[in-house]
NUROTI-952207 format. One line per 5 residues: number of its first residue (from 1); for each residue y, x, z of C-alpha. Coordinates in Angstrom, 2 decimals, decimal comma. Each point is the difference from the previous one (the first is absolute). Example, Ala and Ser with C-alpha at 12.3 -4.5 7.8 and 13.67 -1.06 7.14 Angstrom:
<sites>
1) -4,50:12,30:7,80  3,44:1,37:-0,66
</sites>
This chain:
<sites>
1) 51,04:24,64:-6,06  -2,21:2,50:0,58  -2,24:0,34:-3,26  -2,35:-2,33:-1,86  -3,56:-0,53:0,37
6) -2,00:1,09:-3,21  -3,07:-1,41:-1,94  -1,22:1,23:-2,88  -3,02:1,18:-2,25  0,52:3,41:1,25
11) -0,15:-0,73:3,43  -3,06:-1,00:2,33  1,95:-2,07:2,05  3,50:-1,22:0,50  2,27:2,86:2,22
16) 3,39:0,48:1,05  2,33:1,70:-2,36  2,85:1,46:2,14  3,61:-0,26:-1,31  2,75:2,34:1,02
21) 0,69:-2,44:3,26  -4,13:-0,19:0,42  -0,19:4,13:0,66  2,39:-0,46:2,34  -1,76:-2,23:2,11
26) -2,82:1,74:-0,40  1,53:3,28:0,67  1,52:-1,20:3,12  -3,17:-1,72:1,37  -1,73:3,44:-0,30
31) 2,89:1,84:1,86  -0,72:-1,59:2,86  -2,38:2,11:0,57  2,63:2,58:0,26  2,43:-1,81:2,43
36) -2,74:-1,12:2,28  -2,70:2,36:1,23  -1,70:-3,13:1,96  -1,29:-1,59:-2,96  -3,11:-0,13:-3,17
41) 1,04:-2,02:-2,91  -3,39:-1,86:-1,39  0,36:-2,01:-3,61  2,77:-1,04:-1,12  1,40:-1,54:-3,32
46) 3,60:-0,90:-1,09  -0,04:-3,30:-2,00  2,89:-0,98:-2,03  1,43:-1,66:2,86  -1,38:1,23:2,89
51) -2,21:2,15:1,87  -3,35:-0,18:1,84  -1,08:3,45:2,24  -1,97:0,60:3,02  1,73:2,52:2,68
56) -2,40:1,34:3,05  2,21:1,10:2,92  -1,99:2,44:1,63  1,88:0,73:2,83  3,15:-1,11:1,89
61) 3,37:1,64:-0,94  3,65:0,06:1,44  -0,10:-1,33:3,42  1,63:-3,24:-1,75  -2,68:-0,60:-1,59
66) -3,63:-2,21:0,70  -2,68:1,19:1,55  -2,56:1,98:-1,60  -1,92:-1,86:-2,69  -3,13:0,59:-1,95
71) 0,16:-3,45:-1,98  0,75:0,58:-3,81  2,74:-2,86:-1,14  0,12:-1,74:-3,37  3,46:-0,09:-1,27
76) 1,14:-2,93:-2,76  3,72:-0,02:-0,87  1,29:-2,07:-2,70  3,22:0,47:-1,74  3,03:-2,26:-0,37
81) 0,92:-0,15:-3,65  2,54:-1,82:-0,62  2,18:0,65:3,37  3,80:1,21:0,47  0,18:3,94:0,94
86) 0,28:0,42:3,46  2,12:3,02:1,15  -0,09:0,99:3,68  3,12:2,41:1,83  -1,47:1,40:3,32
91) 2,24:-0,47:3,05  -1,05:3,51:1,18  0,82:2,95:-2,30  -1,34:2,36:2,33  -3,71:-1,35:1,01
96) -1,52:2,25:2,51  -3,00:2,19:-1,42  -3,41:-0,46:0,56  -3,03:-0,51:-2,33  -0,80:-3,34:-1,38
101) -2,21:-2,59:2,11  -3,28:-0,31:-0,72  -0,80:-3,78:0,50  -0,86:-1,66:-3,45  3,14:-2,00:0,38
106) 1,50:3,15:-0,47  -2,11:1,68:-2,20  0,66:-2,92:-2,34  4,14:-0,55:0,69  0,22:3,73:-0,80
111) -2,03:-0,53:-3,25  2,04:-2,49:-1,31  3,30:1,35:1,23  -1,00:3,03:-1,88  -1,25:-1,38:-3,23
116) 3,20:-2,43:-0,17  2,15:2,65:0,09  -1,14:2,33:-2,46  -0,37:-3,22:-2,37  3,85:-0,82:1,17
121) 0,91:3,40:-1,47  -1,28:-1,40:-3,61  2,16:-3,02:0,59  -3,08:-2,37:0,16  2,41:-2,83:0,91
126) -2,36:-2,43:2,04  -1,48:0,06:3,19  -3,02:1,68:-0,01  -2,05:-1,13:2,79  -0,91:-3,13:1,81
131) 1,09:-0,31:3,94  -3,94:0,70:1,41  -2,90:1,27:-1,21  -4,14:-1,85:0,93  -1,78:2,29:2,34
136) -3,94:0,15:1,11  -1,68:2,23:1,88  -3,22:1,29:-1,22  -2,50:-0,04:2,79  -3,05:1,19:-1,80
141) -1,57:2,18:-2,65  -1,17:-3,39:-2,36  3,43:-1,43:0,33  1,53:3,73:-0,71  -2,03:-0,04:-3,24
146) 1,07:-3,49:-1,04  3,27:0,25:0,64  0,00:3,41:-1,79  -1,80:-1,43:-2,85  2,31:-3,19:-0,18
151) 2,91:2,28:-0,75  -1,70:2,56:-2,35  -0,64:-3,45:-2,12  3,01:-1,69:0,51  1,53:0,96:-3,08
156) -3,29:-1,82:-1,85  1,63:-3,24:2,05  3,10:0,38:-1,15  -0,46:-3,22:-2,42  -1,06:-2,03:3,13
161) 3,24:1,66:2,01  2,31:-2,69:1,39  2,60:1,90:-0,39  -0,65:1,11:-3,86  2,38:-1,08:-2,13
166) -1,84:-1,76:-2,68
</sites>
């Protein structure tokens, strides 16, 4: 869905090629730098069908959100292929204002809420995202380099994916 992993003589090891849908996601992860002021992206890779990034809430937001954190969390969401679209009609047409939560539930909701609908507007017809997403929190600087490390190779894995369709 979102691009195709690439091997090849020219290349020193396999990598992500984006497709039109893949800079999207990726284009939307990095905006959330721009929604939420609370926040450091670390790695991050899209994968054909899914994503893996770290996000480092460095200090609590909207007063609906958790309190302040310093733990970096590694994000995992995998797509769902081969699912119906799913088209949502909010009750409330007039939402009160106020800037977006900062809990990673959030973070993430508004991620996929925003890459779904731009994909939507190229008539993607399927579903784009699972229901949840795998969280961890990073609590030190080795597992912060693993983890980082584990995405930055993950498109080497790809073969070895789960989820690759083979």
């Amino acid at each position: 869905m979102f691009g195709k992993i690439a091997v090849g003589a020219n290349r020193i090891r396999p990598e992500m090629i984006l497709n039109e849908f893949g800079q999207i996601a990726h284009d939307e992860w990095l905006k959330t730098l721009e929604i939420r002021n609370n926040v450091k992206l670390g790695a991050f890779v899209v994968m054909p069908n899914h994503i893996h990034g770290i996000i480092e809430i460095t200090r609590r937001g909207e007063l609906h959100s958790p309190l302040e954190l310093h733990s970096p969390l590694e994000l995992h969401s995998p797509l769902e292929l081969h699912s119906p679209l799913e088209l949502h009609s909010p009750l409330d047409l007039h939402p009160p204002l106020r800037g977006p939560s900062n809990n990673i539930g959030a973070i993430v909701r508004g991620y996929k809420s925003s890459v779904t609908k731009k994909l939507n507007l190229l008539k993607i017809g399927c579903q784009v995202w699972q229901r949840n997403y795998y969280e961890h929190i990073i609590r030190d600087e080795k597992s912060y380099h693993n983890i980082s490390n584990y995405i930055l190779n993950n498109p080497a894995k790809w073969a070895e994916d789960k989820f690759c369709a083979k």
